[in-house]
Each structure stands twice: as structure tokens, then as C-alpha cells.
Phi, psi and omega in degrees: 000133182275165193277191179228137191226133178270178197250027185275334194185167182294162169325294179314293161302330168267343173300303171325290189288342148282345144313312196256355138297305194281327181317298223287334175292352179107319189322306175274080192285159144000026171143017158285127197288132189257143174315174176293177175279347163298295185294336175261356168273000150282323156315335189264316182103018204239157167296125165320309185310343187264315137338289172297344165253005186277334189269333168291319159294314147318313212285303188337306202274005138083035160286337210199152173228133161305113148252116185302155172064343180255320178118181179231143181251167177274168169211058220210108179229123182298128151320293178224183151334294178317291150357294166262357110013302216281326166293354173306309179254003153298279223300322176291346173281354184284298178325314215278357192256011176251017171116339203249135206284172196285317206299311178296338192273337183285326167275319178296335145313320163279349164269003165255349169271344196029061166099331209294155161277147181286172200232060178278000000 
């Protein structure tokens, strides 16, 4: 199934920036083999050429590294807490300007915390 992408921007670039979201969020840890550029451009629904530069821009933006002969890895570790913090709350101001209400951002915390308590 291909991904679905708006016209808001190149190809390339969203790809990228879903790529560089699943690093930063954890899905894609440290030193996880990322597909070939065959395979995610059979996944994206997208030309390898389009692949090869959204991975070029990761490499730029220093998410991920090329081993020749080996394939790309993430190669991407927060410094810190604070760090991920400040992308946290990038990301979430990104949501809120696509629309998505505070009440939703409040629920999908709780489904990813389940129930836990809080620690204020």
C-alpha cells in the first residue's frame, strides 16, 4: 500500500520528515537497518530516485548513515532529555497547526501512557 502524501511539498521531503519522526519518536532506534531504497520506494509507491534523495537529506540532517555494502542505519541519539522535550513540543505545535485539538493530543497520551499516573 503506498503512502499518501499532500502537495504541500516535494515527495522527497515528506518522506524524509516521516522517517526522521519515527527516528525521533523512538519507532526507528539507533543503529536499525533502514529498507533498501528499492524496497521503500516499492512501499512509498514512489521512483527509487525519490528515496535516494529523502535518505540523502536524513544523511545531511545526520539521522541516518550509508554503509557502503552494508545498507543505512539510523545513526541518530538525543543528547538529552531537554532535547527531546523541545522536539516534543515542535512536533506537537506542528499537529496543532494542522488542526488537531489540544482534547486529541490529550488522548492519544493516554493511550500511549495506558492508565499510568502522573507524576506532577
Amino acid at each position: 500500500m503506498a503512502w499518501k502524501f499532500s502537495g504541500k511539498s516535494d515527495v522527497y521531503v515528506q518522506i524524509a520528515e516521516k522517517y526522521e519522526n519515527y527516528i525521533k519518536l523512538g519507532v526507528l532506534k539507533n543503529g536499525e537497518k533502514l529498507p533498501s531504497v528499492r524496497t521503500a520506494a516499492e512501499d512509498c509507491g514512489v521512483n527509487p530516485n525519490t528515496v535516494v534523495r529523502a535518505y540523502a537529506l536524513l544523511e545531511e540532517k545526520g539521522f541516518i548513515a550509508s554503509l557502503p555494502k552494508k545498507g543505512i542505519y539510523v545513526s541518530y541519539t538525543p543528547t538529552s532529555e531537554c532535547e527531546e522535550l523541545n522536539e516534543c513540543e515542535l512536533t506537537i505545535a506542528s499537529l496543532k497547526e494542522k488542526g488537531v485539538t489540544r482534547q486529541m493530543i490529550l488522548s492519544a497520551l493516554d493511550k500511549i501512557y495506558k492508565g499510568e499516573e502522573y507524576d506532577d
